[in-house]
Backbone as a printed PyTorch tensor [residue, N CA C, xyz], in Angstrom:
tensor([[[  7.2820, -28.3060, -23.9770],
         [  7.4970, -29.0090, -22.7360],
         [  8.5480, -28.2360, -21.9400]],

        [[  8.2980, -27.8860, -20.3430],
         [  9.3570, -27.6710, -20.0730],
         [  9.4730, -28.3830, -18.6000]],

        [[ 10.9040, -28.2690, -17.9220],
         [ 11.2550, -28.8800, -16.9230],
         [ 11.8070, -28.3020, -15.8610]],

        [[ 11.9230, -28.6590, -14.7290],
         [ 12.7110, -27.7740, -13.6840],
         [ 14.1640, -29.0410, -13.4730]],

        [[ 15.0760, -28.2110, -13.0610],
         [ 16.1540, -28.7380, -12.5800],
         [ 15.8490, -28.9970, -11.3870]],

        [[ 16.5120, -30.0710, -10.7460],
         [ 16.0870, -29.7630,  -8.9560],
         [ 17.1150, -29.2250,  -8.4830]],

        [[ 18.3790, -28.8760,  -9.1980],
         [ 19.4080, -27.9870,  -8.0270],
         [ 19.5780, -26.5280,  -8.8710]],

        [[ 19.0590, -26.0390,  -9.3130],
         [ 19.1950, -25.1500, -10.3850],
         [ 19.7990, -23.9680,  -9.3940]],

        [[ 19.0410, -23.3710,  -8.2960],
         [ 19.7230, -22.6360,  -7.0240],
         [ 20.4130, -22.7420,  -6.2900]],

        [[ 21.0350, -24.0230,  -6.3790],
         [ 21.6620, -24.0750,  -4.9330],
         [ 22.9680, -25.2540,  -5.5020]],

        [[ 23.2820, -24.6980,  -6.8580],
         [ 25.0110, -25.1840,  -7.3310],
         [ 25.8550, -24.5910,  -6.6840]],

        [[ 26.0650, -24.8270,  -5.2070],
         [ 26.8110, -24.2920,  -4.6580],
         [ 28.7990, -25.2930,  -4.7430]],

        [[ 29.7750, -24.7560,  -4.5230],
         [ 30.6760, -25.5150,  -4.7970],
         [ 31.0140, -26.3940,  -3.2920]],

        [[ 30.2030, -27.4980,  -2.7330],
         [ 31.0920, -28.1140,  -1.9400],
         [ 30.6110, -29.8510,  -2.4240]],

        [[ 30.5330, -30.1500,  -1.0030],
         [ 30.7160, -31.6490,  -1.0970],
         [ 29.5130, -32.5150,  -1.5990]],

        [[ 28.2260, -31.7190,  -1.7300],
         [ 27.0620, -32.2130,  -2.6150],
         [ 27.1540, -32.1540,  -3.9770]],

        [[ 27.9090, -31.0460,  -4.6140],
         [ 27.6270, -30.3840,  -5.7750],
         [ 27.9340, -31.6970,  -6.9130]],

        [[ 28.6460, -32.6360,  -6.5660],
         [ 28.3730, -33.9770,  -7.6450],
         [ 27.0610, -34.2460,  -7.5970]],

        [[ 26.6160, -34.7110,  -6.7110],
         [ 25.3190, -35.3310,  -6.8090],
         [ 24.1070, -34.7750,  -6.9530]],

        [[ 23.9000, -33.2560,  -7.2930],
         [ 23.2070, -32.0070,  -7.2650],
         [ 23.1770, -32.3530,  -9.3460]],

        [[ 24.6440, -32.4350,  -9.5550],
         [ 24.7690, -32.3930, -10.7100],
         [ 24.1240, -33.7500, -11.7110]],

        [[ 24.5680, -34.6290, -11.1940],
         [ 24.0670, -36.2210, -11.2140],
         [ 22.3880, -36.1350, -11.6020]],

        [[ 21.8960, -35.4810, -10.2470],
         [ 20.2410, -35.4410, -10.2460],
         [ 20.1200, -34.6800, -11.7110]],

        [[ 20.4370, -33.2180, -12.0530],
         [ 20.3070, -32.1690, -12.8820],
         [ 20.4450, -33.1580, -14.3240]],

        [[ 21.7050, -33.6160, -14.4300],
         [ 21.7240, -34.7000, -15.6440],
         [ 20.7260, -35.7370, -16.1980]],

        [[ 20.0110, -36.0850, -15.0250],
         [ 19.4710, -37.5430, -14.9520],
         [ 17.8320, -36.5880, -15.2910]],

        [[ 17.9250, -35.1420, -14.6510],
         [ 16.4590, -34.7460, -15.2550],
         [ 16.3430, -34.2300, -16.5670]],

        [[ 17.5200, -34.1300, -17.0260],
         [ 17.7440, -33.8930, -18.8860],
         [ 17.5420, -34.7760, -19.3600]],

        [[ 17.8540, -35.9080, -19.3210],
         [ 17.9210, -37.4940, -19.6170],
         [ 16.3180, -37.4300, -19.6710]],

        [[ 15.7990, -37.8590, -18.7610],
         [ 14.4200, -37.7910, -18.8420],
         [ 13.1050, -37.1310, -19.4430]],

        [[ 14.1990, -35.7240, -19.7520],
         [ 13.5360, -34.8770, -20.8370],
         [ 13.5660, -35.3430, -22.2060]],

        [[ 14.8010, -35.3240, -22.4900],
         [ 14.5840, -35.7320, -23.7510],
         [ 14.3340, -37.0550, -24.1770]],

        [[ 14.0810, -38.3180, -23.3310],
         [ 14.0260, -39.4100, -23.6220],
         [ 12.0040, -39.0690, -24.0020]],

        [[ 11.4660, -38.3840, -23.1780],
         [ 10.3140, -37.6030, -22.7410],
         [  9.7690, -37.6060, -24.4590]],

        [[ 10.6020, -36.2420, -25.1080],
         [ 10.8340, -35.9290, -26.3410],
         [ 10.8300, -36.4430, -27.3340]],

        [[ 11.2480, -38.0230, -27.3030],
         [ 11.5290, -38.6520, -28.2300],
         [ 10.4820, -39.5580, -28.0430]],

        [[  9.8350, -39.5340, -27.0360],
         [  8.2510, -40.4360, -27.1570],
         [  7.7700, -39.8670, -27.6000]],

        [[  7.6820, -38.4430, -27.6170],
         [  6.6920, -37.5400, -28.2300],
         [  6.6830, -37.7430, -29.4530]],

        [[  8.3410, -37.7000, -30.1030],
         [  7.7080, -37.5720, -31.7300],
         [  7.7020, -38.5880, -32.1700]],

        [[  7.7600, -39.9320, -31.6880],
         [  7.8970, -41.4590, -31.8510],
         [  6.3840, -41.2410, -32.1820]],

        [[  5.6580, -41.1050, -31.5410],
         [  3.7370, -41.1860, -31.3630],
         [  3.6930, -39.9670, -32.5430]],

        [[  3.8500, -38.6250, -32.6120],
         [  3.4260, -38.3250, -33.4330],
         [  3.7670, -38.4150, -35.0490]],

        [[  4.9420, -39.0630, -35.4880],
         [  5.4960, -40.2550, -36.6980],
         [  3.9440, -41.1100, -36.8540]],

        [[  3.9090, -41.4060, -35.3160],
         [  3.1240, -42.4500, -35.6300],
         [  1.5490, -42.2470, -36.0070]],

        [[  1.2580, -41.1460, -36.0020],
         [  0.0700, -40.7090, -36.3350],
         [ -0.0850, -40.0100, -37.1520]],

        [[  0.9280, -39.6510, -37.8380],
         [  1.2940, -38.7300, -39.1290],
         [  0.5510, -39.4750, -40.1830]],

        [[  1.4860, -40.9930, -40.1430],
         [  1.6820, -41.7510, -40.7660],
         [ -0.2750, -42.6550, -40.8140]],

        [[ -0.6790, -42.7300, -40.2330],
         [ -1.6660, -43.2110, -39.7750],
         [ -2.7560, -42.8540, -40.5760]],

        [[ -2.7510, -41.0670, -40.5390],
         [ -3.2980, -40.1030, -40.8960],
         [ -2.9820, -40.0730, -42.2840]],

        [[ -1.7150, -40.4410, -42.9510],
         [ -1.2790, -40.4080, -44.3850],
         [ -1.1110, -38.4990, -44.3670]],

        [[ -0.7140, -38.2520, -43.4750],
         [ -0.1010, -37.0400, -43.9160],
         [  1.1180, -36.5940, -44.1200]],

        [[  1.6540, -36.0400, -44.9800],
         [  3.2400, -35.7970, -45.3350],
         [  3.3410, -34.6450, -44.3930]],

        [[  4.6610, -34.5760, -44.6640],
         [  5.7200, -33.5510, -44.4910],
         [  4.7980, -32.0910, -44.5520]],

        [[  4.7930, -31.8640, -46.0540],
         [  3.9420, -31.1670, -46.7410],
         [  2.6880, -30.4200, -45.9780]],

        [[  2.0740, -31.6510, -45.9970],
         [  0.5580, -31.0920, -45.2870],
         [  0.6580, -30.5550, -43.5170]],

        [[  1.7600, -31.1770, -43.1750],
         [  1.8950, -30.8280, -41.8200],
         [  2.0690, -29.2250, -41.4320]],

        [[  2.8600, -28.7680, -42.8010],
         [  3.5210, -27.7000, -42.6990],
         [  2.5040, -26.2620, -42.5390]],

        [[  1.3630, -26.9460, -43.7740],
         [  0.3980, -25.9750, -44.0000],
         [ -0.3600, -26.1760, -43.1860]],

        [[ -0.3940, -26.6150, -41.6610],
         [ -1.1450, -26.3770, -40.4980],
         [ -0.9970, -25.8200, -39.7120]]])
């Protein structure tokens, strides 16, 4: 998965650059909350599947 920052160019130092940063945070946040659905569902189908650890590995 990947993501874009929305101020990634233009961290410039004045009177936006909090809220440049704010946005940038809040799209990490969203990534990894993103992330953790992901492997929430695939736990959940591991499990479903009755496949271990093990068998996952050798795929």
């Amino acid at each position: 998965m990947s993501f874009e920052l929305p101020h990634k160019k233009d961290l410039a130092t004045n009177a936006k650059l909090c809220g440049y940063l704010t946005e940038n945070f809040e799209a990490i946040e969203r990534a990894l909350v993103d992330t953790d659905d992901i492997k929430t569902k695939l736990d959940k189908l591991q499990k479903a599947l009755g496949l271990s650890d093990d068998d996952l590995n050798e795929l």
